[in-house]
Backbone as ProteinMPNN parsed JSONL, in Angstrom:
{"seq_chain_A": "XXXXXXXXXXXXXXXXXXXXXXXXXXXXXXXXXXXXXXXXXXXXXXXXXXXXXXXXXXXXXXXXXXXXXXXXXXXXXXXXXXXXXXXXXXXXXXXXXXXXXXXXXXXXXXXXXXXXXXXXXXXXXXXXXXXXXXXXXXXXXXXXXXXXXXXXXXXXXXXXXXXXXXXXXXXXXX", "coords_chain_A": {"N_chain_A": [[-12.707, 41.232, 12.494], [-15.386, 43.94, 12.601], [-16.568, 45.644, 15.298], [-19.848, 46.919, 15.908], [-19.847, 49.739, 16.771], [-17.471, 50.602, 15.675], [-17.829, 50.171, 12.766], [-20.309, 52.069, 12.207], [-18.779, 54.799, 13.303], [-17.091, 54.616, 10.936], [-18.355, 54.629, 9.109], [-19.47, 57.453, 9.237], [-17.298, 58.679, 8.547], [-17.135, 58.066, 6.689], [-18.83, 59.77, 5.036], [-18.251, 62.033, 5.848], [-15.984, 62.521, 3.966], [-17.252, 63.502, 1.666], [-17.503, 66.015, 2.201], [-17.523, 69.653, 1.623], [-15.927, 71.062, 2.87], [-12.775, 71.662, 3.254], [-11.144, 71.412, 5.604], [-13.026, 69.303, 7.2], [-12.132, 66.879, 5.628], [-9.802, 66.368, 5.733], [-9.682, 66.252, 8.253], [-11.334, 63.664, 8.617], [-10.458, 61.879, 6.971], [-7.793, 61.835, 8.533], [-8.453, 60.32, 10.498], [-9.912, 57.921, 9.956], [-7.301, 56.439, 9.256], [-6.441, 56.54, 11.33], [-8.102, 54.501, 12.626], [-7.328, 52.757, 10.73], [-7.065, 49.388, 9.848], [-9.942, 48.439, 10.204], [-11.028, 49.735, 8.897], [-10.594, 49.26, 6.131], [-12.557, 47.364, 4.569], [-14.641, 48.861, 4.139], [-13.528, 51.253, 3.075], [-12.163, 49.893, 0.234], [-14.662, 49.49, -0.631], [-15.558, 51.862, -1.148], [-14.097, 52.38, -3.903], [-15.472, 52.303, -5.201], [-17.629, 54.219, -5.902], [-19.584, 56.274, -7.462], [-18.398, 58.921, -7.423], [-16.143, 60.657, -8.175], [-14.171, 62.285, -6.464], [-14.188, 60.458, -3.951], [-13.588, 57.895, -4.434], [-10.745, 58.456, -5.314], [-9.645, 59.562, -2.848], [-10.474, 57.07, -1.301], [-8.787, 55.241, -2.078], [-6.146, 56.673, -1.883], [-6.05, 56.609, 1.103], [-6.478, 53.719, 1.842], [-3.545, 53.206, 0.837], [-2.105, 54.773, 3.023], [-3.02, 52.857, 5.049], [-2.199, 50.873, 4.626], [-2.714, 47.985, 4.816], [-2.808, 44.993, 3.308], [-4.745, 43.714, 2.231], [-6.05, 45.201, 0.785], [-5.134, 45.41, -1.54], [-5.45, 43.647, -4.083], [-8.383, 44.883, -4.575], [-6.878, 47.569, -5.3], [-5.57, 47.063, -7.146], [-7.424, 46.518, -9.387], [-8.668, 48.878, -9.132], [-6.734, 50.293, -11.472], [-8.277, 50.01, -12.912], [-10.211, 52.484, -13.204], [-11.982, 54.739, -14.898], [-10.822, 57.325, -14.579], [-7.716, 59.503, -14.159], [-6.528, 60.193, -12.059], [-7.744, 58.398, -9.936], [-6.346, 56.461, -10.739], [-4.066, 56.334, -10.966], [-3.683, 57.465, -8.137], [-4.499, 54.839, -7.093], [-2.109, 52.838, -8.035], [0.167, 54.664, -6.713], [-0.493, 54.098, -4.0], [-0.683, 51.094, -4.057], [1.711, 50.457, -3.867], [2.601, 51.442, -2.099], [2.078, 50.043, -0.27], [4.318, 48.328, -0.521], [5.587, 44.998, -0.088], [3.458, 43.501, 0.408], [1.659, 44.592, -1.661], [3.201, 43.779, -3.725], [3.343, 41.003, -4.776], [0.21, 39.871, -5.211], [0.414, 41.762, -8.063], [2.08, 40.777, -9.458], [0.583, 38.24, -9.428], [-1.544, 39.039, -10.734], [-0.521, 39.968, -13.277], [0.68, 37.936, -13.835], [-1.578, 36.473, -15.163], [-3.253, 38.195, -16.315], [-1.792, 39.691, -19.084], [-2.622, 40.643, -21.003], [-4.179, 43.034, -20.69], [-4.171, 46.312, -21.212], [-4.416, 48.559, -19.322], [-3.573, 46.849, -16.865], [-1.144, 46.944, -16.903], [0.056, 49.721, -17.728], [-0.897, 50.484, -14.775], [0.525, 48.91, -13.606], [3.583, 49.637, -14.31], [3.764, 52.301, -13.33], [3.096, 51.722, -10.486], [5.192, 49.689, -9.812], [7.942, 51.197, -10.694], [7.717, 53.155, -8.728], [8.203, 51.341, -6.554], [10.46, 50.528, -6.597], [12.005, 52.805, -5.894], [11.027, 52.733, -3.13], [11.785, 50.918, -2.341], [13.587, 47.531, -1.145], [14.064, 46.161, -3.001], [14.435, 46.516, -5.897], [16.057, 45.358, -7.854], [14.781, 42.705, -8.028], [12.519, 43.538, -9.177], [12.874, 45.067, -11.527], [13.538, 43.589, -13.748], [10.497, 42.708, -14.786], [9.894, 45.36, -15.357], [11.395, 46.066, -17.318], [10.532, 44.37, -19.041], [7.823, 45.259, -19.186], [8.137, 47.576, -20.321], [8.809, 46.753, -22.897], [8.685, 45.62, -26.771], [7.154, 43.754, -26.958], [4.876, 43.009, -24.69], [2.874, 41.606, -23.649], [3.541, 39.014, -24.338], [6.507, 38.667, -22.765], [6.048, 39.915, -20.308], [4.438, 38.139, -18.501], [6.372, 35.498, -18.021], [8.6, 37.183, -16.683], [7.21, 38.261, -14.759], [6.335, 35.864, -13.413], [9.479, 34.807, -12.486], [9.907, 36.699, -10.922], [8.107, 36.726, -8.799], [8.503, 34.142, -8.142], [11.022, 34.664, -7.138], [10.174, 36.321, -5.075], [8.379, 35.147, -3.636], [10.478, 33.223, -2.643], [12.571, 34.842, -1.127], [10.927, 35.622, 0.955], [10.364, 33.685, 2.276], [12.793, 33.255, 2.983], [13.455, 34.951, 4.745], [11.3, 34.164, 6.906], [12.575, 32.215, 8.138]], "CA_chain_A": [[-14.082, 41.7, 12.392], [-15.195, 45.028, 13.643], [-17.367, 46.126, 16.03], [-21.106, 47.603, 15.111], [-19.414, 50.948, 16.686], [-16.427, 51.214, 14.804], [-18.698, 50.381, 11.849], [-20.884, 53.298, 12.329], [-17.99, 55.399, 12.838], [-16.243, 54.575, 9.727], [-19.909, 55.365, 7.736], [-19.985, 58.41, 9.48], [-16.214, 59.591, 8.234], [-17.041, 57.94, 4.992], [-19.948, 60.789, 4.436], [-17.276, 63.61, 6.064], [-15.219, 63.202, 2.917], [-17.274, 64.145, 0.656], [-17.799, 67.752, 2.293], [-17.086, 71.197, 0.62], [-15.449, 71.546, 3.921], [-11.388, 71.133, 3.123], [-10.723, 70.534, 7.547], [-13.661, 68.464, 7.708], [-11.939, 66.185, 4.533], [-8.632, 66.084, 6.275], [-9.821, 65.528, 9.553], [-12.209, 62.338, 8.188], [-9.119, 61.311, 6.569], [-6.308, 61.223, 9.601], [-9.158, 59.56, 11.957], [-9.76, 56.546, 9.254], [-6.162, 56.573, 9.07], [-6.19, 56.099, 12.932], [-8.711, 53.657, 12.329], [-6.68, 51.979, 10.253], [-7.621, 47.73, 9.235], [-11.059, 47.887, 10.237], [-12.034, 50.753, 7.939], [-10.596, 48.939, 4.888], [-13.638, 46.766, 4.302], [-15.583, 50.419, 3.19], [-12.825, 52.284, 2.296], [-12.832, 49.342, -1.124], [-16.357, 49.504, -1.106], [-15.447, 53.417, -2.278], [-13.373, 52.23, -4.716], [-16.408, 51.52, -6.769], [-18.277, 55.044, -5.531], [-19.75, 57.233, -8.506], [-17.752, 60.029, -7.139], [-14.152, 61.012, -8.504], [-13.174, 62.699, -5.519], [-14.672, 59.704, -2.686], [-12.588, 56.76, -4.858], [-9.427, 58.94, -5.085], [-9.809, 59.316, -1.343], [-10.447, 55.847, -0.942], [-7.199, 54.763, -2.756], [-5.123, 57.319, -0.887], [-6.014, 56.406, 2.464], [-6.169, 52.25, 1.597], [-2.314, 53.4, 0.64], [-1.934, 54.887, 4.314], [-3.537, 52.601, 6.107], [-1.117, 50.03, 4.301], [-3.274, 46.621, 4.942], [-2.307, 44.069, 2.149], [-5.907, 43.068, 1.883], [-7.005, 46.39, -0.481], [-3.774, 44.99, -3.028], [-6.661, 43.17, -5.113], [-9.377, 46.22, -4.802], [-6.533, 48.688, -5.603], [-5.249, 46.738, -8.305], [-8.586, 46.909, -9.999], [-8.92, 50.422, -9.215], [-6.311, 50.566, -12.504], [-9.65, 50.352, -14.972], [-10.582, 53.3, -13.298], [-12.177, 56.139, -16.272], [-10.696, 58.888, -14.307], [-6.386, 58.878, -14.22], [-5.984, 60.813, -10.869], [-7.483, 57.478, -9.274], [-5.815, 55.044, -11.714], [-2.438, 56.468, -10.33], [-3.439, 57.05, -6.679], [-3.996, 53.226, -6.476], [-1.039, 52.602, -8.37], [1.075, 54.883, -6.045], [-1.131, 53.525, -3.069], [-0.16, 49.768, -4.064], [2.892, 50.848, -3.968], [2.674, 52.032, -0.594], [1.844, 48.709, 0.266], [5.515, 47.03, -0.727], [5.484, 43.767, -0.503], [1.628, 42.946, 0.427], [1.197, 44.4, -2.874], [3.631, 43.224, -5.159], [2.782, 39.717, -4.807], [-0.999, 40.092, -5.828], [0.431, 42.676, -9.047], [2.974, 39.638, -10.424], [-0.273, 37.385, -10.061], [-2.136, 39.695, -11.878], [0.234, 40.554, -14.578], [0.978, 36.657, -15.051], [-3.029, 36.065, -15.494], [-4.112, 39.457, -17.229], [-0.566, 40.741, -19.388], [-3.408, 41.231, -21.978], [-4.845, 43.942, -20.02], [-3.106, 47.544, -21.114], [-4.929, 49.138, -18.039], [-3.319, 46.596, -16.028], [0.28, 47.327, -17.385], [0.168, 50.97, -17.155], [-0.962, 50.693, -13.149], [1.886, 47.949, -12.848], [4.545, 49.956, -15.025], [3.808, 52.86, -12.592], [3.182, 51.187, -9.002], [6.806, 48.931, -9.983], [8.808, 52.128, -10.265], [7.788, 53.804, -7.548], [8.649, 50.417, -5.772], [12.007, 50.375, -7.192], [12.377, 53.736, -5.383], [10.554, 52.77, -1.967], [11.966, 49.272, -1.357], [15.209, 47.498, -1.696], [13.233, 45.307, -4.004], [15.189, 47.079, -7.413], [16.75, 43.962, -8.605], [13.617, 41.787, -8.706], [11.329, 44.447, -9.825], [14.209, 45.997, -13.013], [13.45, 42.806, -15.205], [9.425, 43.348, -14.704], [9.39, 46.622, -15.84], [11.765, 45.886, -18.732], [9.165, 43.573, -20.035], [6.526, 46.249, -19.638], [8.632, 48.553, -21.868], [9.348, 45.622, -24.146], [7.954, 45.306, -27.94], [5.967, 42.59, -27.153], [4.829, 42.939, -23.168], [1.995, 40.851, -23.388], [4.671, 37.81, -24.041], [7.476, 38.713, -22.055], [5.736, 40.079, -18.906], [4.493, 37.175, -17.929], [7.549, 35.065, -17.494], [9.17, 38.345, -15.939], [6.38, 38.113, -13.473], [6.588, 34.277, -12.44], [10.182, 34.771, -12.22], [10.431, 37.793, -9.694], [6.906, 35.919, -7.932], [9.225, 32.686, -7.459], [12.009, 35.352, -5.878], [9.629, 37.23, -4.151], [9.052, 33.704, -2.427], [12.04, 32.65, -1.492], [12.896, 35.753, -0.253], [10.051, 36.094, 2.093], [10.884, 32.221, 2.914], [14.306, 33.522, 4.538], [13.329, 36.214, 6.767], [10.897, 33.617, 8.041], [13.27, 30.776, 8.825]], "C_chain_A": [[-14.233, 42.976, 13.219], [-16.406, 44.974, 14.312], [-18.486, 47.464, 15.071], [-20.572, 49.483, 15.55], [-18.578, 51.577, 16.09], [-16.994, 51.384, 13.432], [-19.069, 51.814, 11.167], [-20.105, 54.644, 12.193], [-17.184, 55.675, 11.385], [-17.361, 54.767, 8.573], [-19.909, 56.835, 7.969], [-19.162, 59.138, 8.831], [-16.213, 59.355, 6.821], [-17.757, 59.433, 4.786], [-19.299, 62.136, 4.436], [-16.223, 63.502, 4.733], [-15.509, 63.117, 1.608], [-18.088, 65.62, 0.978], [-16.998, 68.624, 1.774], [-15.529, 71.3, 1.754], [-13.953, 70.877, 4.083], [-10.883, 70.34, 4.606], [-11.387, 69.425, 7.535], [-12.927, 67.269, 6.596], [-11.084, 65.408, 5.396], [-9.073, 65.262, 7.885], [-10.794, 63.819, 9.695], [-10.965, 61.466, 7.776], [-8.135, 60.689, 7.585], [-7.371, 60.548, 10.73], [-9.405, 58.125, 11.069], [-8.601, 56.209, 9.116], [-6.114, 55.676, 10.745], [-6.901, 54.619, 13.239], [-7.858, 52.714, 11.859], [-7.464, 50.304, 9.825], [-9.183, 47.832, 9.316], [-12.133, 48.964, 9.159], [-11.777, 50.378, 6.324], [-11.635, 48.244, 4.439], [-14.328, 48.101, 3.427], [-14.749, 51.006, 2.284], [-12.638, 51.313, 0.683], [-13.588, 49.275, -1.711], [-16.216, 50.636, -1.916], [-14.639, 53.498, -3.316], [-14.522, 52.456, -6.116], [-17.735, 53.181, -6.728], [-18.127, 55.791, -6.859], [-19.086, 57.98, -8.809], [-16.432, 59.984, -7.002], [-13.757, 61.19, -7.158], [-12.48, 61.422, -4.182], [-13.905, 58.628, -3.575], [-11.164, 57.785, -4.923], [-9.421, 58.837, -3.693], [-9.331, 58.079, -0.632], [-9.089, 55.441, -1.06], [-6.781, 55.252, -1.914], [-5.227, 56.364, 0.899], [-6.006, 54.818, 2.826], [-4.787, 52.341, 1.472], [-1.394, 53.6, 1.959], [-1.902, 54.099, 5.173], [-2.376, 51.19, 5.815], [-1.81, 48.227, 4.855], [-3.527, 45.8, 3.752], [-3.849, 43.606, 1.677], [-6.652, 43.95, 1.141], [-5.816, 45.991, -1.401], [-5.115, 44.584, -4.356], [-7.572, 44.416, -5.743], [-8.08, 47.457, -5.616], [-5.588, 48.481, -6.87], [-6.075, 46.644, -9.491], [-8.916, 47.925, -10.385], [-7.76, 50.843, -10.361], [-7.167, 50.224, -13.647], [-10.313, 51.478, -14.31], [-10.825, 54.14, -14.085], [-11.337, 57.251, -15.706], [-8.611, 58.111, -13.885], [-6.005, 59.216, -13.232], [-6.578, 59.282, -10.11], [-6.952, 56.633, -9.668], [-4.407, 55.459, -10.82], [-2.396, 56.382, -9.153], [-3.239, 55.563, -6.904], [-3.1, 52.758, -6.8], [0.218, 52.869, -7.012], [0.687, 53.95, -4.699], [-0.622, 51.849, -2.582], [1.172, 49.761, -3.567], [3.65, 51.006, -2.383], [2.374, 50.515, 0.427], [3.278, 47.748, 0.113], [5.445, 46.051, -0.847], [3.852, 42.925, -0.531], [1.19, 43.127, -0.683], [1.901, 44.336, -4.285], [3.413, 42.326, -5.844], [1.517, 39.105, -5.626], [-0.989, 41.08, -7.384], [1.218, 41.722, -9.49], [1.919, 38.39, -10.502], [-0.857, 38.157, -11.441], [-1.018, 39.334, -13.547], [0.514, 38.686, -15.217], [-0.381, 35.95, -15.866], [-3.458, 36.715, -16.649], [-2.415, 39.888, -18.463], [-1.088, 41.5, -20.356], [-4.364, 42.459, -21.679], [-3.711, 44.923, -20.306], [-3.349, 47.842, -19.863], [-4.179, 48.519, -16.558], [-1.303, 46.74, -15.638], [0.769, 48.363, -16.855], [0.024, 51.4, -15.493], [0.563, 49.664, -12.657], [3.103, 49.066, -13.047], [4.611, 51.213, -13.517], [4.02, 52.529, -11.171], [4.869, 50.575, -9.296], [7.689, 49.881, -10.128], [8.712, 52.671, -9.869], [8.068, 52.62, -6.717], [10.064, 49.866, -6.057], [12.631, 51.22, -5.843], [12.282, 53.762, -3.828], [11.001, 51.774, -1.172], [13.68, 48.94, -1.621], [15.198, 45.871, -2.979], [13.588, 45.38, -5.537], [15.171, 45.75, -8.112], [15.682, 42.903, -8.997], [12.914, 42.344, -9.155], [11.885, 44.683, -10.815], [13.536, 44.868, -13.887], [11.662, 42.706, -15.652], [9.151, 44.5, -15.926], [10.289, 46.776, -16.845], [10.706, 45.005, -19.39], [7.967, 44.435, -20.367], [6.838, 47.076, -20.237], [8.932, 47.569, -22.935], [8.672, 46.265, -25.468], [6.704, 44.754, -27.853], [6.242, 42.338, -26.069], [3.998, 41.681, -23.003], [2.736, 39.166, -23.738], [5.5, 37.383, -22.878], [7.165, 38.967, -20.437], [5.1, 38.431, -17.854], [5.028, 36.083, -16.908], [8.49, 35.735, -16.752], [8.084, 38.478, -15.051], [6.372, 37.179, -12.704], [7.593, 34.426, -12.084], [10.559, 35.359, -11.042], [9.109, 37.298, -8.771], [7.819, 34.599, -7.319], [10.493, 33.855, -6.464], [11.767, 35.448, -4.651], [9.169, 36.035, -2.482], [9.602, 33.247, -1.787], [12.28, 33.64, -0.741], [12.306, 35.694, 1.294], [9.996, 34.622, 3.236], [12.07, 32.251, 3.438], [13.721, 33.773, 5.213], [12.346, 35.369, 7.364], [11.613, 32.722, 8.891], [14.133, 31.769, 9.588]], "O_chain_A": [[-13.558, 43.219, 14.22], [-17.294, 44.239, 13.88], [-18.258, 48.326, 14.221], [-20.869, 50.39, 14.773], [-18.625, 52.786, 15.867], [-16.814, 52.446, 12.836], [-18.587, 52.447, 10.228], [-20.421, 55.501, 11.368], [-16.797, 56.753, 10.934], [-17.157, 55.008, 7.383], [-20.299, 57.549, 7.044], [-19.603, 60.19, 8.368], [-15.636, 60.001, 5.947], [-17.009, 60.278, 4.294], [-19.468, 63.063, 3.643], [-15.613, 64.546, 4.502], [-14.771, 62.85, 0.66], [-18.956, 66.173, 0.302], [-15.828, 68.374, 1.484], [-14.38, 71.556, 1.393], [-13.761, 69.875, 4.771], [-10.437, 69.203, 4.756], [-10.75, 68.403, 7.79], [-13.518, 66.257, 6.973], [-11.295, 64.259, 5.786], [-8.834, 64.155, 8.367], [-10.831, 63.081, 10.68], [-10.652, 60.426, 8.354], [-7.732, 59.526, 7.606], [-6.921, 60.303, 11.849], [-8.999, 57.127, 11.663], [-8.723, 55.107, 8.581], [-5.815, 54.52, 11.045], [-6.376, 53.756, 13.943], [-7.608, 51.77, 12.609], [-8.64, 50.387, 9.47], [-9.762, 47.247, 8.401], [-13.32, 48.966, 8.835], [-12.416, 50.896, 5.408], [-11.75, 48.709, 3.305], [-14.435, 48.153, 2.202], [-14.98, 51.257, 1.101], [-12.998, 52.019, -0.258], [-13.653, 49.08, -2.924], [-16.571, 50.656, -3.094], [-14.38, 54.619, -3.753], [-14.436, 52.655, -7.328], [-18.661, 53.157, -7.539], [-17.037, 55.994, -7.394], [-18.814, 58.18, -9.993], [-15.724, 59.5, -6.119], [-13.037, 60.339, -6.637], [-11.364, 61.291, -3.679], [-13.016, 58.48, -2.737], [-10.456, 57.357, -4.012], [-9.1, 57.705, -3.33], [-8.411, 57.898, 0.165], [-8.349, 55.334, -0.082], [-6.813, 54.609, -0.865], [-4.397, 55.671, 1.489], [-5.599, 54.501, 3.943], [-4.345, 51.376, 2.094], [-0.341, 52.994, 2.155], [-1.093, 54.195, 6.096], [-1.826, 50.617, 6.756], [-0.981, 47.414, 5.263], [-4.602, 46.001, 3.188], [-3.919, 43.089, 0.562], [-7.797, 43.652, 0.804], [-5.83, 46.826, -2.305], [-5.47, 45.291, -5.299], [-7.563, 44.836, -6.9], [-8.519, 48.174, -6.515], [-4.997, 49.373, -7.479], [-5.525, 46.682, -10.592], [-9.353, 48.199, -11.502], [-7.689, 52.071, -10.305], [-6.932, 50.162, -14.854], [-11.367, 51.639, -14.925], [-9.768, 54.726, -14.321], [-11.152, 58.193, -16.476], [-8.258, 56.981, -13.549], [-4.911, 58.702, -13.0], [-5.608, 58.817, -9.512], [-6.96, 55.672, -8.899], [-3.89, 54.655, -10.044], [-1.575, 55.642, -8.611], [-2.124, 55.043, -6.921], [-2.756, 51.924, -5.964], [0.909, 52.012, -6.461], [1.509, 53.106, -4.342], [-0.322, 51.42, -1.468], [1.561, 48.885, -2.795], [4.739, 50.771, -1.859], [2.531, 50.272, 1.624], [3.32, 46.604, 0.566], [5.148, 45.787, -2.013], [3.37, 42.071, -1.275], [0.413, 42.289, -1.142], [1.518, 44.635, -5.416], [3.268, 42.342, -7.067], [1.596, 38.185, -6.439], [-2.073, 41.241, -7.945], [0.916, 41.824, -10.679], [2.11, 37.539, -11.371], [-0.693, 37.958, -12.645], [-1.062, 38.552, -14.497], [0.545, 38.259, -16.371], [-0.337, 35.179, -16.825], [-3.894, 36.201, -17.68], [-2.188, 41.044, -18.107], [-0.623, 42.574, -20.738], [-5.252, 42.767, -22.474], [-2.565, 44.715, -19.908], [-2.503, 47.418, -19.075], [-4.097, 49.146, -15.502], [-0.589, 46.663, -14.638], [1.573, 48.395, -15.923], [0.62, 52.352, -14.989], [1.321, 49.753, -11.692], [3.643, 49.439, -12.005], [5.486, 50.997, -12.678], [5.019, 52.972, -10.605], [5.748, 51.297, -8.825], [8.695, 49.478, -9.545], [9.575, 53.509, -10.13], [8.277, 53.144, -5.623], [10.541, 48.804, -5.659], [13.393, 50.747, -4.999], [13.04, 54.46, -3.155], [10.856, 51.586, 0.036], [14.602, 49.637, -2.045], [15.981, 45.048, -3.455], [13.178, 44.543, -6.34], [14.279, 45.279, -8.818], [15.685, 42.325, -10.084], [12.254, 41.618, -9.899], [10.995, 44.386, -11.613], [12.914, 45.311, -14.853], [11.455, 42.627, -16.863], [8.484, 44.484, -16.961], [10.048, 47.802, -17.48], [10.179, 45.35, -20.448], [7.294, 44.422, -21.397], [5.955, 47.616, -20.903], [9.41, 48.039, -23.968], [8.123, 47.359, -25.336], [5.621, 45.036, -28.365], [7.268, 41.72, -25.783], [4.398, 40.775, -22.273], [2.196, 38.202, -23.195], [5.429, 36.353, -22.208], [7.786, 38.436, -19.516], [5.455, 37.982, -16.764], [4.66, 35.76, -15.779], [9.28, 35.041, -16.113], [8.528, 39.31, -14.259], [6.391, 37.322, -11.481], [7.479, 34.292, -10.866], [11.32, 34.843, -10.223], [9.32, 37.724, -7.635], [7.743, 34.207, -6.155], [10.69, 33.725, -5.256], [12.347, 35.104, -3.621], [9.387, 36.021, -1.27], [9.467, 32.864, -0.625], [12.227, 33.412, 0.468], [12.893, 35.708, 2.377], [9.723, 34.533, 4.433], [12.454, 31.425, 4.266], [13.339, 33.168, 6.215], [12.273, 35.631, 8.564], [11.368, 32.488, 10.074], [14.982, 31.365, 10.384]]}, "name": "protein", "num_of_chains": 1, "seq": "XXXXXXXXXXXXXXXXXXXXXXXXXXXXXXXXXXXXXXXXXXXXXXXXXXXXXXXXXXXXXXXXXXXXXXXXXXXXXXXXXXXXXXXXXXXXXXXXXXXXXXXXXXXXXXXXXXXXXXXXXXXXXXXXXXXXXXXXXXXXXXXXXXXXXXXXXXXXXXXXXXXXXXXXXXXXXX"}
């Protein structure tokens, strides 16, 4: 939970990025950044903001700030109308590794009937090919999402690398 000052702060840097003012963008940016967990609560809220620029933003810096708890919000943010935020959150998820693969193989085994949700997977999953050492469970995934017939196959190529992604994460604890 945060504090009513950090709050305030994190309203105040929300409003600094949507100025003309390129420094003032950046500098709103690397201080929510610094911020980090307690500014994700808003920074999702801007997921849903009128304004192209203030949801791209959002995404990006939910990507930075890397707290597994915008995976959901930024997996959503793939029905975005506009494609510069459909991809940030993609790459963004992405940026999240494992916090948000987990929540993108639920998805995909719930929704596979969702294109919108395909195209943000198909993308976020090979940039997580590239970012993790995750290849091998992610490769049969994203053959299903190039398949013929995804909305079949992804599915079961999602439970499968979700039961991995399990075990896996059930070593490194023991």
């Amino acid at each position: 939970m945060t504090d009513i000052g950090t709050e305030q702060t994190v309203q105040t840097l929300m409003v600094a990025l949507n100025s003309n003012d390129i420094s003032v963008r950046q500098q709103a940016r690397h201080a929510l950044i610094t911020i980090g967990p307690p500014a994700v609560d808003q920074l999702t809220t801007a997921l849903h903001d009128p304004r192209e620029q203030i949801r791209w933003q959002a995404a990006l810096l939910l990507g930075n700030i890397g707290d597994g708890r915008a995976a959901v919000d930024l997996i959503n943010a793939f029905q975005d109308d506009m494609l510069k935020v459909r991809w940030r959150a993609a790459e963004s998820l992405a940026d999240l590794g494992c916090q948000g693969l987990a929540p993108l193989l639920r998805a995909l085994i719930k929704h596979p009937e969702k294109p919108w949700l395909r195209n943000g997977a198909h993308h976020a999953l090979r940039l997580l090919v590239v970012k993790t050492d995750l290849g091998e469970l992610i490769k049969p995934v994203l053959t299903a999402l190039e398949g013929i017939e995804p909305t079949m196959s992804v599915p079961l190529a999602s439970a499968l690398a979700l039961q991995q992604l399990n075990t896996t994460e059930n070593l490194h604890q023991a």
